[in-house]
C-alpha positions in Angstrom: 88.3 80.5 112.0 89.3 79.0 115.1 92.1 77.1 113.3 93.5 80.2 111.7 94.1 81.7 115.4 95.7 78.8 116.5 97.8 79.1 113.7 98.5 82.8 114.5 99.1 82.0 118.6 101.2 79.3 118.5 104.6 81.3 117.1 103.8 83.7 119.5 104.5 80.7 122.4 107.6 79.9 120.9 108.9 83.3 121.1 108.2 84.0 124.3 110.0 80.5 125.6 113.2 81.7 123.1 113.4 84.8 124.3 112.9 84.5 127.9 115.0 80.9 127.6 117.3 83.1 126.0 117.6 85.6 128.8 117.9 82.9 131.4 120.9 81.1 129.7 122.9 84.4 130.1 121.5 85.8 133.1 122.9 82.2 134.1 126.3 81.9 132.3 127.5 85.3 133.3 126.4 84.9 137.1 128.2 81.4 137.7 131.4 82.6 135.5 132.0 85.7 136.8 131.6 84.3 140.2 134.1 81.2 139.2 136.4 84.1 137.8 136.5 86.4 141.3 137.4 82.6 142.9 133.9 82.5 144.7 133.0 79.2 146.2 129.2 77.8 145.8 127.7 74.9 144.3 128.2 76.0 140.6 125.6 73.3 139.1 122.5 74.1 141.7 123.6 78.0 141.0 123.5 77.6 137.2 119.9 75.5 137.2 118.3 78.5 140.0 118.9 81.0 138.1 118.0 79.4 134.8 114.6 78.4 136.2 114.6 81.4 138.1 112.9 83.2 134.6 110.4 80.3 134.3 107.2 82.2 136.0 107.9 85.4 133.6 108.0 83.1 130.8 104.7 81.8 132.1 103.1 85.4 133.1 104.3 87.1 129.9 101.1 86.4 127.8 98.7 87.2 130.4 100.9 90.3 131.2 100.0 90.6 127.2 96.3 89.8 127.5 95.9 92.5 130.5 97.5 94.6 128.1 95.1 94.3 125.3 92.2 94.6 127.5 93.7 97.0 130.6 95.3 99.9 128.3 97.0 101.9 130.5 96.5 105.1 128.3 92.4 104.8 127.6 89.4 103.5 129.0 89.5 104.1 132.9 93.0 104.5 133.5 92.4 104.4 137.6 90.7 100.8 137.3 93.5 99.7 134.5 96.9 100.7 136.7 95.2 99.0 139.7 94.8 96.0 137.6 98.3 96.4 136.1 99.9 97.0 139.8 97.9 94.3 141.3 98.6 91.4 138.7 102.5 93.1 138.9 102.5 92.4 142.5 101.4 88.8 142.1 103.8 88.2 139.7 106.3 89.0 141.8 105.2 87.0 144.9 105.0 83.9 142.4 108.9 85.1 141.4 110.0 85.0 144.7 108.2 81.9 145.5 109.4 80.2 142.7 113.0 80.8 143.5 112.8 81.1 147.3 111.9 77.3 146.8 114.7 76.1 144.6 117.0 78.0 147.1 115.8 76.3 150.2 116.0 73.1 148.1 119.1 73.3 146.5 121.4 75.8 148.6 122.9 76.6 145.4 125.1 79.6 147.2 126.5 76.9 149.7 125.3 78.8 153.2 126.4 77.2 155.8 124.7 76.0 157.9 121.9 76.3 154.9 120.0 79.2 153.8 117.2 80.9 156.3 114.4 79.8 157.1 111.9 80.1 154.2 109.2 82.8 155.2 111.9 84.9 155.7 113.9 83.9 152.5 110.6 84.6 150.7 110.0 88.2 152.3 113.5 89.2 151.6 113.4 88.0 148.0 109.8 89.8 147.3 110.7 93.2 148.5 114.9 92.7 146.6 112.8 92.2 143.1 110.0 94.5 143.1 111.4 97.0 141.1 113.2 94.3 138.5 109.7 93.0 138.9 107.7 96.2 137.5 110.7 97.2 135.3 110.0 93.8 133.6 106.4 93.9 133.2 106.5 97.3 131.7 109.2 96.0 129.4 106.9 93.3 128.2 103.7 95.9 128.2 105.9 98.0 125.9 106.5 95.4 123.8 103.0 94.0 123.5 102.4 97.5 122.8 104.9 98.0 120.1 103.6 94.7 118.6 99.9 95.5 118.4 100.6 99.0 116.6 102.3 96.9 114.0 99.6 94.9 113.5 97.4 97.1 113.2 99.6 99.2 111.0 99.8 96.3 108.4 95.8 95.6 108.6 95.1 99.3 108.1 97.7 99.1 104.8 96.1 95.9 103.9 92.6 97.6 104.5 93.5 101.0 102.5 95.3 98.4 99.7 92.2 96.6 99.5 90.0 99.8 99.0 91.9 100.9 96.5 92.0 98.0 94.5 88.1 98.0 95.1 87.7 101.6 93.9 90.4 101.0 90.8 88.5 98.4 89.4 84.9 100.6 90.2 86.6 103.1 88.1 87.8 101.0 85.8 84.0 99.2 85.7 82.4 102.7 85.0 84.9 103.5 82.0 84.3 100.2 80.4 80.7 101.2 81.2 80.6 104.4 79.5 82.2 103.0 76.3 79.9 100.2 75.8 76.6 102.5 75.5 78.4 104.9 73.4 79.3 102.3 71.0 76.1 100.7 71.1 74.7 104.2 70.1 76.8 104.7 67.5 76.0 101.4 65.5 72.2 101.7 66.4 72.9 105.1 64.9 74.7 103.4 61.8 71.7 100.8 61.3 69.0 103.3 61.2 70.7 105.2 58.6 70.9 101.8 56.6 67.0 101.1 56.8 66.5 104.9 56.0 68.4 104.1 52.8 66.9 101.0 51.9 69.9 98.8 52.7 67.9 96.3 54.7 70.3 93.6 54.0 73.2 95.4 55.1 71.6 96.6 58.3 70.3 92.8 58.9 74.1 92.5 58.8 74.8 94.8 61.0 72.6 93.4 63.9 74.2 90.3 63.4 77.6 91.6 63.9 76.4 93.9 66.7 74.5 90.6 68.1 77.5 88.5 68.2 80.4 91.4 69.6 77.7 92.1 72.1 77.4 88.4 73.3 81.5 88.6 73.7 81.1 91.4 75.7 78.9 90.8 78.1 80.8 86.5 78.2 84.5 89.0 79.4 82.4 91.8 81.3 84.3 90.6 84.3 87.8 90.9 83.3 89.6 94.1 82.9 92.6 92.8 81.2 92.4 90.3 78.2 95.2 88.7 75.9 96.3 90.8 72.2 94.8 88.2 70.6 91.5 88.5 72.1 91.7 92.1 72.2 92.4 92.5 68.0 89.8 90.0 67.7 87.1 92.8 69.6 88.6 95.7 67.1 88.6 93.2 64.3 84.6 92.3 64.8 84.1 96.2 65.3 85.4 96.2 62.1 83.0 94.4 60.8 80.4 95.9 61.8 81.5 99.2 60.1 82.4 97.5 57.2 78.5 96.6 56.4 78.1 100.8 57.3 80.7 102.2 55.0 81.5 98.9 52.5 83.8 99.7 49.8 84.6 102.9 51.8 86.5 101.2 54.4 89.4 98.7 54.4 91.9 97.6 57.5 94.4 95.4 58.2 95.7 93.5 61.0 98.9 92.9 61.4 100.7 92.0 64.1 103.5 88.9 64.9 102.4 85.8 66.4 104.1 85.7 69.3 102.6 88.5 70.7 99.0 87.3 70.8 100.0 86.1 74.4 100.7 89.9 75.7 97.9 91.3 78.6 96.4 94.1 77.5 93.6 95.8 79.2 90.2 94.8 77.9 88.8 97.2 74.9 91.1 99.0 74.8 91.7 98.9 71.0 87.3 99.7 70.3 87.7 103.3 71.5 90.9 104.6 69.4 89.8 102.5 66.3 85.9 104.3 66.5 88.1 107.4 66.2 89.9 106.4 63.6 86.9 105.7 61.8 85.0 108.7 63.2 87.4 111.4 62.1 89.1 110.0 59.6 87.1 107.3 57.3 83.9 109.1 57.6 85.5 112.4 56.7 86.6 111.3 53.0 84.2 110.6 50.4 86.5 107.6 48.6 86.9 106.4 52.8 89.7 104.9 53.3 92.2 102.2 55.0 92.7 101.6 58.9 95.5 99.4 60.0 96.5 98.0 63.1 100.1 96.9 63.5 102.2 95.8 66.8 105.8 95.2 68.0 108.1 94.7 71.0 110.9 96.7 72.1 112.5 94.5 75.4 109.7 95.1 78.4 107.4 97.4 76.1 104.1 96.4 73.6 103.7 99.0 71.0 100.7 98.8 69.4 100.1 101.7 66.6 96.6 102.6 65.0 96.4 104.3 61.5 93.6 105.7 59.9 93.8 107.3 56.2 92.2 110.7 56.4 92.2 114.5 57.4 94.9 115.8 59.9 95.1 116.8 63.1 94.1 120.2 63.6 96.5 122.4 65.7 95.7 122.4 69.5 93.8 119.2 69.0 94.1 118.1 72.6 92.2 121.4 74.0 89.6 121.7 70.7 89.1 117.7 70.8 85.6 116.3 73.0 84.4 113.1 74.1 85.3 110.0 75.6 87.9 108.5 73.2 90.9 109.4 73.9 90.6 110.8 77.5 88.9 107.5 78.3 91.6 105.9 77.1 94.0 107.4 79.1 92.2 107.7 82.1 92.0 103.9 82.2 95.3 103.2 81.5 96.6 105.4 84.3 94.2 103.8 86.4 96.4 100.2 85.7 99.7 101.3 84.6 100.1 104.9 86.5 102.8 106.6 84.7 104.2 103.1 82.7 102.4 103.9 79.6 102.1 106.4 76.3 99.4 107.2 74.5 100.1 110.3 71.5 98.4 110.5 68.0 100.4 112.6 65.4 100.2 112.8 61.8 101.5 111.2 59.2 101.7 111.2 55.4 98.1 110.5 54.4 96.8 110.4 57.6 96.7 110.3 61.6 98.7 107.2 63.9 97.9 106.5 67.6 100.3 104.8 69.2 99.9 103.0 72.2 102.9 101.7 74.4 102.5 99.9 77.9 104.5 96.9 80.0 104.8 93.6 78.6 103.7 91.0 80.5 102.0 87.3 79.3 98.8 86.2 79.9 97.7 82.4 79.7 98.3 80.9 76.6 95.3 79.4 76.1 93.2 82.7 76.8 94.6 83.7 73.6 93.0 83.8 70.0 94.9 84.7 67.0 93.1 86.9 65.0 93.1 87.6 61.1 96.7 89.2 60.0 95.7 90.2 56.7 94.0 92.8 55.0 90.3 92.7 54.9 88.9 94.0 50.9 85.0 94.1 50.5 
């Protein structure tokens, strides 16, 4: 901690020298050459180093003038207490000014009085009341600054702050979604099993918990990650699969297919479950002979299409308002929740059926966190 704030201090000291250094160099320069120019006669050198070291105890002052700043606000807290602290510390300032250079000039005689300058007391008096106001013009310069600087600071912690709790409450809400699909799947299949030892198909619902066991395990191994790569993602939809296969056997039949080198994409994390349970939910189960669900993806430059299609019944006019649950809407509400508006999500009919296509950024992900998953159709 302590090294992090000496970190943070120490470009604030060399700003404060190249600034004031800064000042002092023309301060200097235009003095002794306008001077030169209207054929004045002192000792150019001595005139040039006074007035350049002339800045030195504002340079020095300027971070307590800062520090009395932070701690003496002149607009809060007792305001009577802070300007006498303010007017007291400008007053000192100005003493050491006029110290400072009333003791180069009684050194140096830089403006070549003859016989030499006066006497010092009085060279000091004369110079403390000629700077007083450059003296509190200057402090409330810096003030205003140290001001100016604080507000930004603080501007960029609150943003930081507000980005921070928003990136907390986006991946809450992105928590509870994946939440709220996992227990409605879980339903579903316990659902699907019970109506497999109600018909006697204890081998097939043995099956089923297998399946169920093992997606499960996968789950809860990624439950910390909200985006995962394609190929990890098909390889969710593609156990899903699975497990309805056991439910409906020679009533269901999908397909993967999507290219190789888009296994790699980032996609968020079941994503795919949802939209393939409809599939099978209004569409499969709906048909006595079933049917075929097939998952297909491509790339169009910075965009990942990936399309769902389920053979079955179509979609009823005015879906969208008729149409319950969490599928869909869950669906969209988490991909707004990563992607805001850079995303499409619509399901329309087709010949023999109902497509849900799925478009959203493409970005890669780590190659290695990728698995390719089965490309081919899957018979019973």
């Amino acid at each position: 901690m302590e090294a992090g704030s000496h970190k943070f201090e120490s470009p604030r000291w060399y700003w404060i020298s190249a600034v004031w250094l800064g000042i002092g160099l023309f301060d200097a320069t235009q003095t002794v050459f306008v001077m030169r120019a209207e054929g004045m006669h002192h000792y150019w050198t001595r005139l040039y180093f006074t007035l350049l070291l002339s800045w030195l105890p504002f340079m020095i002052a300027t971070p307590f003038i800062l520090r009395l700043g932070r701690k003496f606000p002149l607009t809060a807290g007792n305001r009577a207490l802070n300007w006498t602290v303010h007017l007291g510390a400008c007053a000192i300032i100005c003493l050491a000014c006029s110290l400072w250079i009333s003791l180069w000039e009684e050194w140096l005689n830089p403006w070549a009085f003859i016989p030499g300058p006066d006497p010092f007391i009085p060279l000091l008096l004369r110079k403390f009341f000629s700077s007083i106001l450059s003296t509190v013009i200057l402090y409330g310069l810096v003030l205003l600054v140290g001001h100016i600087l604080a507000a930004q600071k603080q501007f960029a912690l609150q943003q930081a702050e507000t980005a921070r709790l928003s990136e907390q409450l986006t991946k809450a809400q992105l928590n509870a979604l994946r939440r709220q699909i996992e227990p409605h799947f879980l339903f579903n299949t316990l659902n699907a099993i019970a109506g497999l030892v109600r018909e006697q198909r204890n081998d097939s619902a043995v099956r089923m918990i297998a399946r169920l066991s093992e997606f499960l395990r996968r789950t809860v191994n990624d439950s910390d990650r909200q985006q995962v790569s394609l190929g990890e993602e098909l390889d969710f939809a593609q156990k899903y699969l699975e497990i309805q296969k056991v439910r409906f056997a020679d009533r269901l039949a999908f397909a993967v297919d999507v290219p190789a080198d888009l296994l790699s994409a980032r996609v968020p994390s079941l994503i795919l479950q949802p939209m393939v349970e409809n599939a099978i939910k209004h569409g499969i189960a709906k048909r006595v002979q079933g049917g075929a669900i097939s998952i297909d993806g491509a790339r169009s430059n910075s965009t990942l299409t990936l399309r769902i299609f389920n053979e079955g019944p179509s979609l009823p006019s005015e879906w969208e308002k008729t149409t319950s649950g969490i599928g869909v809407q869950n669906v969209r509400t988490r991909l707004e929740s990563l992607y805001g508006d850079a995303f499409d999500l619509s399901l329309r009919n087709r010949r023999g059926g109902v497509e849900a296509s799925l478009s959203l950024p493409y970005v890669e992900i780590e190659a290695e966190t990728s698995r390719e998953p089965a490309s081919t159709p899957v018979e019973s």
